[in-house]
C-alpha positions as CSV (number, residue, x, y, z in Angstrom):
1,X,73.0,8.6,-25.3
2,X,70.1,6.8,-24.0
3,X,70.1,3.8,-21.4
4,X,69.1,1.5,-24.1
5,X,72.0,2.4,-26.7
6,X,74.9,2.2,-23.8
7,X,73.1,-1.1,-22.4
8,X,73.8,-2.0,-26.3
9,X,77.4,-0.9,-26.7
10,X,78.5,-2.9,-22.9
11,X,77.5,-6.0,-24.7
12,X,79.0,-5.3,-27.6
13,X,82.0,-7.8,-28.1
14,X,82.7,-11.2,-28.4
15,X,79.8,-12.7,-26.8
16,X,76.9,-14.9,-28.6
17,X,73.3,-13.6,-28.3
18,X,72.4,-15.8,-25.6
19,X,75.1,-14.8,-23.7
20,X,74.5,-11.0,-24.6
21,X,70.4,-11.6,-23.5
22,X,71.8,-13.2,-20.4
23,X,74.1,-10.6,-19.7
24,X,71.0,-8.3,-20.0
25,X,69.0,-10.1,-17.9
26,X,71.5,-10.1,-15.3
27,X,71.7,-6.3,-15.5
28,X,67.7,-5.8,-15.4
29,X,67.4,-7.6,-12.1
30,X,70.0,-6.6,-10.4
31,X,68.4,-3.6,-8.6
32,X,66.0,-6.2,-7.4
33,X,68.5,-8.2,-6.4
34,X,70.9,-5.5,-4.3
35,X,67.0,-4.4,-2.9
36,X,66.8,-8.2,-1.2
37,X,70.2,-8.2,-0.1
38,X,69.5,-5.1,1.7
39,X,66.4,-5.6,3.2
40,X,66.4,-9.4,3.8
41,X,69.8,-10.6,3.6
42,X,71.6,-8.3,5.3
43,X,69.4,-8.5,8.2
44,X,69.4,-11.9,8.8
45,X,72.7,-12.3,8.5
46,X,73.8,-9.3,11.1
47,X,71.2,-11.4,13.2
48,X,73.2,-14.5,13.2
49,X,76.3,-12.1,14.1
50,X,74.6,-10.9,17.1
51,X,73.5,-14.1,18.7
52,X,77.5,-14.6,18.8
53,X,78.3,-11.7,20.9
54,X,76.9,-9.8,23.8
55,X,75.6,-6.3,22.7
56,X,76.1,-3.3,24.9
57,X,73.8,-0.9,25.5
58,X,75.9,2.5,24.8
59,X,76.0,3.0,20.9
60,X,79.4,3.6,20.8
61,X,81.2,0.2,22.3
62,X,81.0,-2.0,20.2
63,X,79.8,-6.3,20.7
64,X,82.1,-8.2,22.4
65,X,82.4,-12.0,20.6
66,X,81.0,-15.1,23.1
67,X,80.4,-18.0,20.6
68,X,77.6,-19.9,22.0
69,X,77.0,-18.6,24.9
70,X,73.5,-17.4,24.5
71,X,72.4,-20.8,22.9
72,X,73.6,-22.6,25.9
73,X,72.0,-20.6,27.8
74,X,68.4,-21.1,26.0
75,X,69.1,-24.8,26.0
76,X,69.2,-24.4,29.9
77,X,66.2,-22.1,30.4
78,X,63.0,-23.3,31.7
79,X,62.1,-20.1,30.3
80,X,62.7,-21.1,27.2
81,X,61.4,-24.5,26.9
82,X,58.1,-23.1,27.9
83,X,58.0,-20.6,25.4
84,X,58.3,-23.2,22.7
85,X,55.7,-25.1,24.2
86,X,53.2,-22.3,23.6
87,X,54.2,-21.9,20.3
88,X,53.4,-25.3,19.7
89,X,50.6,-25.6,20.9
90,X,49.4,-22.1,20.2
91,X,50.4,-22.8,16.5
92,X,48.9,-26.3,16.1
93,X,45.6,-25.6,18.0
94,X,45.3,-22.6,16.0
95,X,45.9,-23.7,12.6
96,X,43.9,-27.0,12.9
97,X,40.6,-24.8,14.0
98,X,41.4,-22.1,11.4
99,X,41.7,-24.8,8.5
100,X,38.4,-27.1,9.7
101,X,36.5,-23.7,10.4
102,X,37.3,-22.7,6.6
103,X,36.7,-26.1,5.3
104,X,32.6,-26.6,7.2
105,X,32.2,-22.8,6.1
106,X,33.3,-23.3,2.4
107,X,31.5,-26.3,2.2
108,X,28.3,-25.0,3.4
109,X,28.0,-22.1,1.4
110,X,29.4,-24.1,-1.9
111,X,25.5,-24.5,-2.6
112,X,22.9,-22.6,-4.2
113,X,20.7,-20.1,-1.4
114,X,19.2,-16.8,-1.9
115,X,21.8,-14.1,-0.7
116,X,24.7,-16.0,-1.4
117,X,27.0,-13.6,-2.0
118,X,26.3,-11.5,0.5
119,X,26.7,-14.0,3.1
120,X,30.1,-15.0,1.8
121,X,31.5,-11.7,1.9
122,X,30.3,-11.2,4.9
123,X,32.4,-14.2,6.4
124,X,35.4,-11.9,5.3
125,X,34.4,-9.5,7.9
126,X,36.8,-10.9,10.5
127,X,40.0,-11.4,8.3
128,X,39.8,-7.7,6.4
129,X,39.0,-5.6,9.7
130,X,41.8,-3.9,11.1
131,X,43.8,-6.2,14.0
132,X,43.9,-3.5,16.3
133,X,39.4,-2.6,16.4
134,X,39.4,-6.5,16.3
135,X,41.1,-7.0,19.3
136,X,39.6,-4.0,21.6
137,X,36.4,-6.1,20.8
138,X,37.3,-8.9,21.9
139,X,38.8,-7.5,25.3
140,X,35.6,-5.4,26.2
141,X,33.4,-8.6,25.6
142,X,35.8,-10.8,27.1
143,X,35.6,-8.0,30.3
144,X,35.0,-9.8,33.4
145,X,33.4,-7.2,34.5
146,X,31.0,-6.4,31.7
147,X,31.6,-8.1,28.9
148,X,29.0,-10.1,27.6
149,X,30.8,-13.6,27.2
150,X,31.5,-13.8,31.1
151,X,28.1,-13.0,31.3
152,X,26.4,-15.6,29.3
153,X,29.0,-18.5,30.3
154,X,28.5,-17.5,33.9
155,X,25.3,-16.3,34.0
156,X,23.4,-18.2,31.5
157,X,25.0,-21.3,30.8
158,X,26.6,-21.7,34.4
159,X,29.9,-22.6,33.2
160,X,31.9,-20.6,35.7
161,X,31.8,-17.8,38.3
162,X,31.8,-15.1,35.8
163,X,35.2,-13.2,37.6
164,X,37.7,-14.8,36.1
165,X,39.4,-12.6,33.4
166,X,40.2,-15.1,30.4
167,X,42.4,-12.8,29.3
168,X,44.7,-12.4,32.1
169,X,44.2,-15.6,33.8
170,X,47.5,-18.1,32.8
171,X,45.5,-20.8,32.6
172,X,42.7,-19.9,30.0
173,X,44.4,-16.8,28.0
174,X,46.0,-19.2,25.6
175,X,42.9,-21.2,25.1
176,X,41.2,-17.8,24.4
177,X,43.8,-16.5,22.1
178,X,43.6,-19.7,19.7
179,X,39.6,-19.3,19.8
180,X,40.7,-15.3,18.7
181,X,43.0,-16.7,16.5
182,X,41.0,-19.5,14.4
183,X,38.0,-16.9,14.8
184,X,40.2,-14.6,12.8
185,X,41.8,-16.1,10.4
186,X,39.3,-19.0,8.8
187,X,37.8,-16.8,6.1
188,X,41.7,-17.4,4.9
189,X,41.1,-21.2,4.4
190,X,37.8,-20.6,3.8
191,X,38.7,-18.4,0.4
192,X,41.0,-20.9,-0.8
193,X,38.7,-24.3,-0.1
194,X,35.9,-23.0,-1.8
195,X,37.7,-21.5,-4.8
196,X,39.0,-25.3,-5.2
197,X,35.3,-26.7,-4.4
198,X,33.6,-24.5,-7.2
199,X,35.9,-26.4,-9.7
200,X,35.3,-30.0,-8.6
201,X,32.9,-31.1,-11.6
202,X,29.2,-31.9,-10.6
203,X,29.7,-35.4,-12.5
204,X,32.0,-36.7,-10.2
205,X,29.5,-36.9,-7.2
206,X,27.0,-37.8,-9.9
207,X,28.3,-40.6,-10.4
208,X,29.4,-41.6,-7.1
209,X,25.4,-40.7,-6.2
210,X,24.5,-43.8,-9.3
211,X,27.0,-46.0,-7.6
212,X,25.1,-46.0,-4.7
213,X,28.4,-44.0,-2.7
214,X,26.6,-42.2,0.5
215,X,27.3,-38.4,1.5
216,X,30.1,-39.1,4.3
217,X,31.5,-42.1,1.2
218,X,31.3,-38.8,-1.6
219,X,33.2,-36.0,1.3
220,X,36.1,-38.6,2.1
221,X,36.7,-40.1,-1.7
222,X,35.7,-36.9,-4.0
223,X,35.9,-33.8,-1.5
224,X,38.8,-34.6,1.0
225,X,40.8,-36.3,-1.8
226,X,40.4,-33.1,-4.1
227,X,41.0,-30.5,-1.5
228,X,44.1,-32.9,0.1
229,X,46.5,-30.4,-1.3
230,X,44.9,-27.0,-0.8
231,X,44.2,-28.0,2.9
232,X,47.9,-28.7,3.0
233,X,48.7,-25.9,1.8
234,X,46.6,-23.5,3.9
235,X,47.9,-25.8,7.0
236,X,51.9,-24.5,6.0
237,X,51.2,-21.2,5.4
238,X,49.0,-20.7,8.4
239,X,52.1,-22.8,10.6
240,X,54.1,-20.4,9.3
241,X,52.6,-17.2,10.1
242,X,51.4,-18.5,13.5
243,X,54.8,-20.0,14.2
244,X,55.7,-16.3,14.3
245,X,52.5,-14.2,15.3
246,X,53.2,-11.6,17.6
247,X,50.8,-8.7,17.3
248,X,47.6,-10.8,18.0
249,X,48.9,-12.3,20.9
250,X,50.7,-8.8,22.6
251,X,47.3,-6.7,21.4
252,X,45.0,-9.6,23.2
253,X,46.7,-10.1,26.5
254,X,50.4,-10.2,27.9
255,X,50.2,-13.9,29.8
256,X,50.8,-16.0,26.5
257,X,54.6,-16.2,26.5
258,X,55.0,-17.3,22.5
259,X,58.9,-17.5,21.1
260,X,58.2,-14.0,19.6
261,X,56.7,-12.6,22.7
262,X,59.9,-14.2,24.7
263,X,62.4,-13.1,21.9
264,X,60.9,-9.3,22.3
265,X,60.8,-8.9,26.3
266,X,65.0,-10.6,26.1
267,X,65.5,-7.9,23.8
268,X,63.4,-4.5,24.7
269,X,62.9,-5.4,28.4
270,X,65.0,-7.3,29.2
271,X,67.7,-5.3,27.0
272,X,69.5,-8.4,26.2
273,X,70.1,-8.4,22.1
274,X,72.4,-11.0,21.7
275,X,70.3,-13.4,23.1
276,X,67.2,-12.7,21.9
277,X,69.0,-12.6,18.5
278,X,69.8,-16.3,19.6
279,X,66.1,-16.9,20.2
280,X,65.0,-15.2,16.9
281,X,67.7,-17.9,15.1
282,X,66.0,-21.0,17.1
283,X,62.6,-19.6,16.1
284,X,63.9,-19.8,12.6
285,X,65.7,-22.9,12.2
286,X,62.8,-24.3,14.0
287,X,60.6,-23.4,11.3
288,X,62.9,-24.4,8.9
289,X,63.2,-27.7,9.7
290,X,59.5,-28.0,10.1
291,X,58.9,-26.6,6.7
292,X,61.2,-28.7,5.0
293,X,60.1,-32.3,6.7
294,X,56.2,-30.9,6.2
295,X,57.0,-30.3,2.4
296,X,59.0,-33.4,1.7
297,X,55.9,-35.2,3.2
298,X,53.8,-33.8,1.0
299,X,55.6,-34.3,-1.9
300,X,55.6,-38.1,-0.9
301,X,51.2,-38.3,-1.2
């Protein structure tokens, strides 16, 4: 008997045809739904167990229960409060560059110029290549020794000595690893802006143009107020995978100290697990929150 014709008989009975179809439904979505549970739910809720208990390091003892413990302790840690910091700052510097770079591209090449296209794909070069080549790059011309942006800042421009490794120095890897980061990831903003410029009608700044509106008059009251929800869009989603970003950051240099970065050296380092479960649960409840307040704002324009 096929799948089909036992799917039919199961639903035979006293049950109405909605109910049967809903029934059915229920069935056909189900191994998606056990899929989840096992790959997403299941995970993040063995997560919250071990942020409640101290995790050995033999296999065979088991975690020993210590309530809040480890959140205590991350509410304590200067550590910690520095690491959120970072992220912060990391994530908001980041993002803001990412989504105006994307926005002055888009709009520059939303006009009419020989090799068009080209030029446009091109500006994808940065966000398809793979993360790893992208990143040696950037470390060999980052090299104080010779790398070729030390050498023009120092050498040409007379910004600085030259021997100080942005990289590795505390106080200018982060600034470098936003610039990597907004560098990396405007074509993003820059795909979605312009798809949303291209179908803003020509009439509109038309007639603005008649009524005598001026270019910076046209961007705020026809451009800006047409792209308001796209930018906002691109902002969340880029806050939420910065908010998060680890592999940039850990390929690029190891003196950023993000959440993620902290969360990993507790946990494989450190070979703490319960608390760097706790910090993987403050990273997420912080985004939460974020997320939510950011939406519901939106929602309010």
């Amino acid at each position: 008997m096929s799948l089909a014709n036992r799917t039919k008989l199961s639903l035979d009975g006293d049950y109405t045809v909605e109910q049967k179809e809903a029934i059915l439904g229920y069935l056909l979505i189900a191994p998606a739904l056990l899929l989840v549970a096992a790959v997403i739910v299941y995970p993040v809720l063995y997560n919250v167990y071990l942020s409640f208990t101290n995790v050995p390091l033999s296999p065979d003892a088991s975690p020993t229960w210590v309530g809040l413990e480890h959140y205590r302790t991350l509410l304590s840690s200067g550590e910690f409060w520095d690491a959120l910091k970072t992220t912060v700052i990391f994530t908001l510097l980041s993002d803001l560059l990412a989504t105006v770079g994307g926005l002055g591209v888009a709009i520059l090449f939303n006009r009419k110029f020989r090799g068009r296209r080209l030029v446009r794909g091109l500006m994808l070069l940065p966000y398809v290549a793979p993360l790893i080549a992208v990143a040696y790059v950037w470390q060999w011309l980052l090299d104080p020794l010779y790398g070729m942006v030390p050498y023009f800042l120092s050498n040409v421009l007379g910004i600085y000595g030259g021997d100080i490794d942005l990289l590795n120095n505390a106080k200018t890897a982060l600034w470098t690893v936003i610039a990597f980061d907004a560098w990396r990831y405007f074509p993003f903003a820059f795909l979605m802006i312009i798809a949303r410029l291209q179908a803003i009608p020509s009439d509109m700044y038309e007639a603005a143009k008649i009524d005598g509106a001026g270019y910076i008059a046209r961007f705020k009251d026809i451009t800006l107020a047409e792209l308001k929800y796209v930018l906002a869009t691109v902002f969340l989603l880029r806050w939420i995978w910065n908010f998060n970003k680890f592999a940039d950051i850990w390929l690029l240099t190891k003196k950023v100290n993000t959440l993620s970065l902290y969360a990993y050296q507790t946990a494989f380092a450190n070979y703490n697990h319960g608390q760097a479960a706790a910090i993987a649960m403050v990273l997420f409840v912080a985004l939460m929150v974020f997320v939510l307040v950011y939406v519901s704002w939106i929602l309010e324009w």
